[in-house]
N, CA, C and O atoms as a Tinker XYZ file with bonds, in Angstrom:
   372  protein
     1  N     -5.029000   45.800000  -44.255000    73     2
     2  CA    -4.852000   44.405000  -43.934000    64     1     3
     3  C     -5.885000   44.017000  -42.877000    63     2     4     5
     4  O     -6.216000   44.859000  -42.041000    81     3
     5  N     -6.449000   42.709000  -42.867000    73     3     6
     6  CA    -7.582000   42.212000  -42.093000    64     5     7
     7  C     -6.594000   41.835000  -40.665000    63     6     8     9
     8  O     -5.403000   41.547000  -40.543000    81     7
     9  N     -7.759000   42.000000  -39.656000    73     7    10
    10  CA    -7.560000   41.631000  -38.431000    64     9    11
    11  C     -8.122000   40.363000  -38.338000    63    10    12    13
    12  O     -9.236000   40.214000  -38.840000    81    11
    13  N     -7.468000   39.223000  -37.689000    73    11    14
    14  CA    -7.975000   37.929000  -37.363000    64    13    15
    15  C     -8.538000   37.678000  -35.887000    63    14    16    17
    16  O     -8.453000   38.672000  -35.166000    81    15
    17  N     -8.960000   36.817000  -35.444000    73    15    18
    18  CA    -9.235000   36.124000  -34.356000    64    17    19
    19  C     -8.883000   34.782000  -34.352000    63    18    20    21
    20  O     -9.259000   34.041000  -35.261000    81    19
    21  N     -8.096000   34.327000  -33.287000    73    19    22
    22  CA    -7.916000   32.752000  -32.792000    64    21    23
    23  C     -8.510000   32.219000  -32.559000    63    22    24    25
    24  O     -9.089000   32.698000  -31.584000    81    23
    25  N     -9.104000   30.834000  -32.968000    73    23    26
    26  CA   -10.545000   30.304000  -32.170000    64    25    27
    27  C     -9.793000   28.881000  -32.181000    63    26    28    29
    28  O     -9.267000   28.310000  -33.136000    81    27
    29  N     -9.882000   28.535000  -31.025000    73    27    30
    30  CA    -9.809000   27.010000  -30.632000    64    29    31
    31  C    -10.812000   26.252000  -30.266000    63    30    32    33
    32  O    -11.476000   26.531000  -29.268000    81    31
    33  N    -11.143000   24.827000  -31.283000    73    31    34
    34  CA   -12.308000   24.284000  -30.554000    64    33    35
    35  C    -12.193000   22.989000  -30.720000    63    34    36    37
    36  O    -12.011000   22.358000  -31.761000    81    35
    37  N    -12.326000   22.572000  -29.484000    73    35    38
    38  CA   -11.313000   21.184000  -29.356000    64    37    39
    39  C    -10.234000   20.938000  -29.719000    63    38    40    41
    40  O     -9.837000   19.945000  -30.327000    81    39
    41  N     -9.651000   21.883000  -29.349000    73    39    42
    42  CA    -8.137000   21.797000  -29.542000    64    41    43
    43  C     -7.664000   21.663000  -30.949000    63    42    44    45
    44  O     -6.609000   21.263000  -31.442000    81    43
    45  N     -8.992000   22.214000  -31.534000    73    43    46
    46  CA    -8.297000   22.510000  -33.266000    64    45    47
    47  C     -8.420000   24.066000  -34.013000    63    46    48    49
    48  O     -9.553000   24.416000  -34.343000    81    47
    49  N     -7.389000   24.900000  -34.252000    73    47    50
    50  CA    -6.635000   26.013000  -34.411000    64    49    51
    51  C     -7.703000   26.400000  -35.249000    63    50    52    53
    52  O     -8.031000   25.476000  -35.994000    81    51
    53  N     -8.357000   27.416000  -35.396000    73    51    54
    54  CA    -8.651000   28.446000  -36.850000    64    53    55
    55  C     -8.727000   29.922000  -36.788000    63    54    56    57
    56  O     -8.658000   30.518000  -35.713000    81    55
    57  N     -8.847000   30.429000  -37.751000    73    55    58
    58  CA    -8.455000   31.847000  -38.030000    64    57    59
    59  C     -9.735000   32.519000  -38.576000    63    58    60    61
    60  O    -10.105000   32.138000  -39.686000    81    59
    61  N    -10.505000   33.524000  -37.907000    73    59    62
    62  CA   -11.440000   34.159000  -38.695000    64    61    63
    63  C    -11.279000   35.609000  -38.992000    63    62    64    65
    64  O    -10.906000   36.101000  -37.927000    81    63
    65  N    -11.356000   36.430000  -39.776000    73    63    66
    66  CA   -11.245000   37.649000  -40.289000    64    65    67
    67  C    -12.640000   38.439000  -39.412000    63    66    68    69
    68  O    -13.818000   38.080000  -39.403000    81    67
    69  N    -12.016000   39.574000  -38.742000    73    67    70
    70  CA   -12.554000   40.249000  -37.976000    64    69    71
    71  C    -12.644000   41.837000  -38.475000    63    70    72    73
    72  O    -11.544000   42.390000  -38.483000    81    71
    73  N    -13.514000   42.475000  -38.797000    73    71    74
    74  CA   -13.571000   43.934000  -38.886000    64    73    75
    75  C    -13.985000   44.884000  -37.838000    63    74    76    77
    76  O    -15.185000   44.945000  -37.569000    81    75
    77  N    -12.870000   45.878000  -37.007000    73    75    78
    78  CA   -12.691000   46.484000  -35.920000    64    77    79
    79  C    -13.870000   47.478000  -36.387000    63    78    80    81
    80  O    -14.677000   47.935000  -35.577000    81    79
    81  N    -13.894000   47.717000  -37.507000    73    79    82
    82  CA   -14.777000   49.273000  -38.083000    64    81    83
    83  C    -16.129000   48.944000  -37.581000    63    82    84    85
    84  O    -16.815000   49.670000  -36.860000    81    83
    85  N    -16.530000   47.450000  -38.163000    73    83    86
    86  CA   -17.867000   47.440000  -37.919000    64    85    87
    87  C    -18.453000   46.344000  -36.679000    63    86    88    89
    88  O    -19.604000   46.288000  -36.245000    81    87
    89  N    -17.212000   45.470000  -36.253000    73    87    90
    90  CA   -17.165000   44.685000  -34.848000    64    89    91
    91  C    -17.720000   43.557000  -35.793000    63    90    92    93
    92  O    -18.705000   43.215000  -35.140000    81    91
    93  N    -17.718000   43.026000  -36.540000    73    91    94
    94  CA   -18.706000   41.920000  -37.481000    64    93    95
    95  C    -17.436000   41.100000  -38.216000    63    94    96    97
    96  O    -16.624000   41.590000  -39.001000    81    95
    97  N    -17.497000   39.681000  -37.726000    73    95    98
    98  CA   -16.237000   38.696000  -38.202000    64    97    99
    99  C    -17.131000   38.333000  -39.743000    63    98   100   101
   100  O    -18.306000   38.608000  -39.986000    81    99
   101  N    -16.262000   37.728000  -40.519000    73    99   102
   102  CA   -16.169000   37.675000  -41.830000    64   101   103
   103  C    -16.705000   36.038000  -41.486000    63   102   104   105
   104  O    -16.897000   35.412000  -40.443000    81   103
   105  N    -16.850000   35.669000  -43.196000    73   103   106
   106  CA   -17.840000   34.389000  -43.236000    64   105   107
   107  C    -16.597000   33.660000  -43.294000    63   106   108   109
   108  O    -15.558000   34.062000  -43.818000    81   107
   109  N    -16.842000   32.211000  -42.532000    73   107   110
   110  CA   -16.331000   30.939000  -42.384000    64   109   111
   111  C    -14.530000   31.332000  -41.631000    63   110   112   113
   112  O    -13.933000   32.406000  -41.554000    81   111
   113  N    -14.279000   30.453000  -41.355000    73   111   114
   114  CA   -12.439000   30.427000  -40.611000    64   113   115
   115  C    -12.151000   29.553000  -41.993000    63   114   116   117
   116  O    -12.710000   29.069000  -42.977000    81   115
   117  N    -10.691000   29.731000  -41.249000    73   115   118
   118  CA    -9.446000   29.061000  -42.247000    64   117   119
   119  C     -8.276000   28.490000  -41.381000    63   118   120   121
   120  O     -8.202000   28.547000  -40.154000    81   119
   121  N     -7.593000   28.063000  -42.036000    73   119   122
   122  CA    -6.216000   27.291000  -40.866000    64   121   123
   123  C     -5.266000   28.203000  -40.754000    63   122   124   125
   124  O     -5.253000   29.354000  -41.190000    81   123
   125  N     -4.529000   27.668000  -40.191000    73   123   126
   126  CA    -2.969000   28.820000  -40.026000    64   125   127
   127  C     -2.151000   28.208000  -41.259000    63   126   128   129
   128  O     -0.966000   28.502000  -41.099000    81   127
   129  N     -2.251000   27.821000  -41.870000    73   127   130
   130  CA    -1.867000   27.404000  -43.096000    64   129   131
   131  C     -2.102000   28.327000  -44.302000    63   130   132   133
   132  O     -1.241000   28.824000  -45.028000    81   131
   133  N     -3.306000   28.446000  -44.367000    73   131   134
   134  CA    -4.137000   29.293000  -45.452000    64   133   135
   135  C     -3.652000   30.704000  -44.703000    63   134   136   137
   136  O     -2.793000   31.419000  -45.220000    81   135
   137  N     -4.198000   30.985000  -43.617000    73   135   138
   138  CA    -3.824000   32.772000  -42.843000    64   137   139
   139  C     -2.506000   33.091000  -43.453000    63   138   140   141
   140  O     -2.343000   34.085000  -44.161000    81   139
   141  N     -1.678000   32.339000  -43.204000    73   139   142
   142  CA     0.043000   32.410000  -43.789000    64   141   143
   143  C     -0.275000   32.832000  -45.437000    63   142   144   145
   144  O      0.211000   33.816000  -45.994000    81   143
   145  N     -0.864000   32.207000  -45.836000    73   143   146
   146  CA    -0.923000   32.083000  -47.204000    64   145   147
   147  C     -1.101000   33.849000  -47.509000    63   146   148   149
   148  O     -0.433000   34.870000  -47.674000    81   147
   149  N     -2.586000   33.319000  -47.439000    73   147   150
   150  CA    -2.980000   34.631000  -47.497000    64   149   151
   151  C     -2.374000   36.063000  -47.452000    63   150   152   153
   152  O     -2.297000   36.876000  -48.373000    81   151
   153  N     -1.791000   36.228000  -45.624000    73   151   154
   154  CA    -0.690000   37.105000  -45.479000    64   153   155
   155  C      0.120000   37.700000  -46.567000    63   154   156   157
   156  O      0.178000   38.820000  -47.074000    81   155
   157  N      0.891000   36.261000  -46.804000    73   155   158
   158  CA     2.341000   36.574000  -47.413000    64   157   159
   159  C      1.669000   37.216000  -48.617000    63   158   160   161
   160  O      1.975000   38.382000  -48.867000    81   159
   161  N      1.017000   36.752000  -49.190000    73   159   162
   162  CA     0.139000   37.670000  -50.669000    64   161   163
   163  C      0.019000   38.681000  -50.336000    63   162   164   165
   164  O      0.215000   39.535000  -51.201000    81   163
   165  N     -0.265000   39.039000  -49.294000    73   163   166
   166  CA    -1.016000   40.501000  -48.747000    64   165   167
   167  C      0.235000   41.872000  -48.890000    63   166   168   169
   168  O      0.084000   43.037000  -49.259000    81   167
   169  N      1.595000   41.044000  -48.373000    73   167   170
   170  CA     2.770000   42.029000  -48.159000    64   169   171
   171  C      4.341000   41.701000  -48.765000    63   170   172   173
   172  O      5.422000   42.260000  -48.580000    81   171
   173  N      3.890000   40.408000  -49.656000    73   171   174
   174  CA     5.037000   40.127000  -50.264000    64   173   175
   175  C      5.515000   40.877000  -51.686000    63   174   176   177
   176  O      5.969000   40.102000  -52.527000    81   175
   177  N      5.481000   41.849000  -51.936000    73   175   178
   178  CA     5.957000   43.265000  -52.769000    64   177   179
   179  C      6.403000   42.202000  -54.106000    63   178   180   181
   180  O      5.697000   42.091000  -55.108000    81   179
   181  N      7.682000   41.475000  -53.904000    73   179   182
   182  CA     8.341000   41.023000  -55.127000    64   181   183
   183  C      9.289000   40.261000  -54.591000    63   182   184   185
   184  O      9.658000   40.267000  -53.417000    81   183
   185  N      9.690000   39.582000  -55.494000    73   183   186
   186  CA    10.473000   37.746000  -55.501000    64   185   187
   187  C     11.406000   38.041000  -55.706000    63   186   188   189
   188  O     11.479000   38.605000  -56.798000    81   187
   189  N     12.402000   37.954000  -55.130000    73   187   190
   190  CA    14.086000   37.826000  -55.919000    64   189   191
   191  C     14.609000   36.290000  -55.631000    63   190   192   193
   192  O     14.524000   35.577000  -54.631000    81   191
   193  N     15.116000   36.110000  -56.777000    73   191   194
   194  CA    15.587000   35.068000  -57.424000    64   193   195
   195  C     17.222000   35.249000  -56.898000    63   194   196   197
   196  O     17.741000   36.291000  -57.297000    81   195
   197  N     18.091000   34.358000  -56.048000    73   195   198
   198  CA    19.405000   34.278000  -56.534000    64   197   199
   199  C     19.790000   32.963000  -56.579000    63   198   200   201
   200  O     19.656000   31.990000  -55.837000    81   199
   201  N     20.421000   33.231000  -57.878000    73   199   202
   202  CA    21.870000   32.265000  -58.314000    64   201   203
   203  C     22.833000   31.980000  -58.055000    63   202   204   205
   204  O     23.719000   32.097000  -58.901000    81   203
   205  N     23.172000   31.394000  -56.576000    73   203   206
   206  CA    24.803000   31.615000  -55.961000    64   205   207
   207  C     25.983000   31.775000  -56.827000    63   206   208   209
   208  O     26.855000   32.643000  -56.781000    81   207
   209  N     25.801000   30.458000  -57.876000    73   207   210
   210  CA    26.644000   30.124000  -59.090000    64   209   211
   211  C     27.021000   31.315000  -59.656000    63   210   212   213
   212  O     28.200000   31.662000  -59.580000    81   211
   213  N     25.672000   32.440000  -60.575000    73   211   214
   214  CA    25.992000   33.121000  -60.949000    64   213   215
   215  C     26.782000   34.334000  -60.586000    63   214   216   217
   216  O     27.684000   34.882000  -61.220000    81   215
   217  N     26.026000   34.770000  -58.933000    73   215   218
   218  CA    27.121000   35.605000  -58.605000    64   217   219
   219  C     28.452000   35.851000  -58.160000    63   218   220   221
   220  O     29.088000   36.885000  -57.960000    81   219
   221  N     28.770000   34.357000  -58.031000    73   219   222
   222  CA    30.383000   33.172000  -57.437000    64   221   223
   223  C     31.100000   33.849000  -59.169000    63   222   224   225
   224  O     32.032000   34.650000  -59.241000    81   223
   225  N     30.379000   33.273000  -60.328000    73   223   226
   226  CA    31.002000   33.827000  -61.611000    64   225   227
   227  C     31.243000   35.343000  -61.522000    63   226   228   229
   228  O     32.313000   35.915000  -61.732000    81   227
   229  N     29.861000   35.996000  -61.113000    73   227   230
   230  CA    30.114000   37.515000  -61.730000    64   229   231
   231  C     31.453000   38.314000  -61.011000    63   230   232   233
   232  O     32.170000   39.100000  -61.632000    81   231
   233  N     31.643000   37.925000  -59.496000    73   231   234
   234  CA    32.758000   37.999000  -58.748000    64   233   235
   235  C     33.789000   37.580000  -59.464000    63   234   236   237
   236  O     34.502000   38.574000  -59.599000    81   235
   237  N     34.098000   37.009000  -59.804000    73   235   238
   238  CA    35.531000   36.115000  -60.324000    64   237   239
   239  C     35.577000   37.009000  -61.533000    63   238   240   241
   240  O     36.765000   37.055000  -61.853000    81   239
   241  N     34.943000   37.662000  -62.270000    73   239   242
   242  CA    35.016000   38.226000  -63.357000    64   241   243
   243  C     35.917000   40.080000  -62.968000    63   242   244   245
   244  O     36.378000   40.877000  -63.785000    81   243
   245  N     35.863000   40.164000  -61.682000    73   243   246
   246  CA    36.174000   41.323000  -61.191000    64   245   247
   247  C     37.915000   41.416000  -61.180000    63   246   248   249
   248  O     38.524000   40.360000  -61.008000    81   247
   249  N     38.576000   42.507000  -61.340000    73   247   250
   250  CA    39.481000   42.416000  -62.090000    64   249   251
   251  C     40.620000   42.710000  -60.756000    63   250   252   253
   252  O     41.796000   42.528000  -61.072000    81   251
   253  N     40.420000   43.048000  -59.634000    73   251   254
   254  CA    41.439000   43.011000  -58.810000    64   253   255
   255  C     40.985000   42.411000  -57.186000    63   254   256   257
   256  O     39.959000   42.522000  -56.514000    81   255
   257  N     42.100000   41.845000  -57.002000    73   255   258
   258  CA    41.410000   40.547000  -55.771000    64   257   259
   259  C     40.611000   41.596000  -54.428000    63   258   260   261
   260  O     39.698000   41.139000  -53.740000    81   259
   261  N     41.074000   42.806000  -54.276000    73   259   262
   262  CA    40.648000   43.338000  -52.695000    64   261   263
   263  C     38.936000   43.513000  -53.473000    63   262   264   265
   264  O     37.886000   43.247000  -52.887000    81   263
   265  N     39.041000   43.961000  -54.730000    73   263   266
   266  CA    37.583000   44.324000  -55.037000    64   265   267
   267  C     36.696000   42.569000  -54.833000    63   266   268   269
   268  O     35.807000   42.392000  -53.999000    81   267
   269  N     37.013000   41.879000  -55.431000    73   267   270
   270  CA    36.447000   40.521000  -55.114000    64   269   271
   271  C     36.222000   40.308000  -53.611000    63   270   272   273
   272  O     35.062000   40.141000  -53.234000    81   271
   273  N     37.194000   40.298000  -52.745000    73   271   274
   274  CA    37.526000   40.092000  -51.452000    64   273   275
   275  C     36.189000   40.931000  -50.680000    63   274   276   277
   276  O     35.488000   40.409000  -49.812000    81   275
   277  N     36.040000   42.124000  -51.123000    73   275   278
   278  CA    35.113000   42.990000  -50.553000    64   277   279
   279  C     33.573000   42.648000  -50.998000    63   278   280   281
   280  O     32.609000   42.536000  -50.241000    81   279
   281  N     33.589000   42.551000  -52.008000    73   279   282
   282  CA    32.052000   41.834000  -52.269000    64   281   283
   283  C     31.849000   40.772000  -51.442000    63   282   284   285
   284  O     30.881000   40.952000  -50.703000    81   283
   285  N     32.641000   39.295000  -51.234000    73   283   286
   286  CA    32.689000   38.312000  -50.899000    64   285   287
   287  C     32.302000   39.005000  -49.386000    63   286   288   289
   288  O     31.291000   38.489000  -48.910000    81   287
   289  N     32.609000   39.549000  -48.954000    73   287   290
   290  CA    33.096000   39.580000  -47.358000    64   289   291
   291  C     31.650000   40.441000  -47.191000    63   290   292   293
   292  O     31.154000   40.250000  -46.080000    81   291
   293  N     30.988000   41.206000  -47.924000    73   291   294
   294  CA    29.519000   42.206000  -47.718000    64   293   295
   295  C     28.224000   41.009000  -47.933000    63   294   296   297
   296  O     27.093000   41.153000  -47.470000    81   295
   297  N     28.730000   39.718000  -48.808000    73   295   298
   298  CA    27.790000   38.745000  -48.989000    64   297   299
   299  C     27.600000   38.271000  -47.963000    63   298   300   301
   300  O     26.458000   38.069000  -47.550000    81   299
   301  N     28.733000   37.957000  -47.254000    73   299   302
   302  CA    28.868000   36.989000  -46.054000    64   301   303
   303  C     27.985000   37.573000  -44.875000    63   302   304   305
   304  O     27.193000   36.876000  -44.240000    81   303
   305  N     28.256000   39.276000  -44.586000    73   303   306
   306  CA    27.774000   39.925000  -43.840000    64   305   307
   307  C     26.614000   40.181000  -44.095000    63   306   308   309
   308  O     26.036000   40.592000  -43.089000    81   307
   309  N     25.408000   40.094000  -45.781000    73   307   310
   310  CA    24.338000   39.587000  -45.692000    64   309   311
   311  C     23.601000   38.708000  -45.344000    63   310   312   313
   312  O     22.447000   38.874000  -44.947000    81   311
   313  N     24.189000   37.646000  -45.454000    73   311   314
   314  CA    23.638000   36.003000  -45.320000    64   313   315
   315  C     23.730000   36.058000  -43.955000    63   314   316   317
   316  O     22.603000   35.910000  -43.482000    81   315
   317  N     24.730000   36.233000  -42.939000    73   315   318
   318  CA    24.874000   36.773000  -41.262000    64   317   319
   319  C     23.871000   37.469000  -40.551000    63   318   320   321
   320  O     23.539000   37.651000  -39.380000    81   319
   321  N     23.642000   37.673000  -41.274000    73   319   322
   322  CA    22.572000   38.844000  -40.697000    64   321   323
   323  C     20.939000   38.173000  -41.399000    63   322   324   325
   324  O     19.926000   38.527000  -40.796000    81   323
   325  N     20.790000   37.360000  -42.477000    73   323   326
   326  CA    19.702000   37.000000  -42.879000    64   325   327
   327  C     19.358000   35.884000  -41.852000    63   326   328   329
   328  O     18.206000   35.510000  -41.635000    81   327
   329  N     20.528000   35.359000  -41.205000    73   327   330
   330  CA    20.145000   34.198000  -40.371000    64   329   331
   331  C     20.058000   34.699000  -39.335000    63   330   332   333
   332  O     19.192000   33.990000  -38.821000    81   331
   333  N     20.340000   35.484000  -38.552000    73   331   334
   334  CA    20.089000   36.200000  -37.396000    64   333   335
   335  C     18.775000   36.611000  -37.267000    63   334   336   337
   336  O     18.064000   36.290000  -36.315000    81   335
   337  N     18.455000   37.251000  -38.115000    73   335   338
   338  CA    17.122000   37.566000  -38.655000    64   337   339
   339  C     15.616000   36.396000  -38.472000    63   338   340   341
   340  O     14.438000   36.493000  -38.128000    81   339
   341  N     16.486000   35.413000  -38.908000    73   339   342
   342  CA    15.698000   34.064000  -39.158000    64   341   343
   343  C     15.676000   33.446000  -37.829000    63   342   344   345
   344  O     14.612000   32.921000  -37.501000    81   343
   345  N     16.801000   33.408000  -36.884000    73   343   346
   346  CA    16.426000   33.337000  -35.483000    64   345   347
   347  C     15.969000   33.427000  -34.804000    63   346   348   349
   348  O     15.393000   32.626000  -34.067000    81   347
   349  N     16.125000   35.000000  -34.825000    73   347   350
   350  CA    15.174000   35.979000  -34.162000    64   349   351
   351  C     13.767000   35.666000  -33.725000    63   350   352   353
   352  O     13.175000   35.415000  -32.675000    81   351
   353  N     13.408000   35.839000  -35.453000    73   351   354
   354  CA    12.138000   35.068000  -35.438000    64   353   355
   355  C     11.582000   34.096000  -35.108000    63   354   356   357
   356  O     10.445000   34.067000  -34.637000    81   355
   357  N     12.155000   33.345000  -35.266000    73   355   358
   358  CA    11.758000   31.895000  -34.720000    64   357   359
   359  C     11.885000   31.718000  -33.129000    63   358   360   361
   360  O     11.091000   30.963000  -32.567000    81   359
   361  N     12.750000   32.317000  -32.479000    73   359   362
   362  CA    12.867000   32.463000  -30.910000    64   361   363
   363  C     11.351000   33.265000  -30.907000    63   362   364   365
   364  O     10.350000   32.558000  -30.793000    81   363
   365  N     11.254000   34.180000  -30.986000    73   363   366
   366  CA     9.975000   35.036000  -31.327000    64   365   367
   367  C      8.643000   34.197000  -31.154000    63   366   368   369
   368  O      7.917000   34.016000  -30.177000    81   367
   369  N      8.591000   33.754000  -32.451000    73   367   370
   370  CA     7.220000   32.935000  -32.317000    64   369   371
   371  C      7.262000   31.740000  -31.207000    63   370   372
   372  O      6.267000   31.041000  -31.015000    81   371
């Protein structure tokens, strides 16, 4: 993964790609818009898709209530923790 540099000039943000190996920044900057972009391509593995709906159905399809109850209650403790997560971060930056 590329190393960047911050450059502010006049108080307007850009991003240039820097190589530590050879000390020599890469041609032209980009915004923090595009850097993001870029990034997320760089380390985003794979997409998951969910369907609340569907998995609200696939639950209900489960044949005794503590087993329902227990999924429901491990979702909750995902989504809890996805926003915590999401906090975090954002306190962070």
């Amino acid at each position: 993964m590329s190393k960047y540099h911050k450059i502010i000039i006049n108080g307007e943000v850009r991003y240039r790609a820097f190589n530590e190996g050879t000390g020599f920044y890469g041609n032209g900057t980009i915004s923090e818009a595009e850097l993001i972009e870029q990034l997320l391509v760089e380390v985003v593995e794979e997409v998951i898709e969910i369907d609340k709906g569907q998995i609200e159905r696939a639950i209900s399809y489960l044949p005794e209530q503590y087993q329902r109850e227990m999924i429901q209650n491990y979702i909750d403790y995902l989504e809890r923790l996805a926003e915590l997560l999401e906090q975090a971060h954002d306190i962070s930056s």
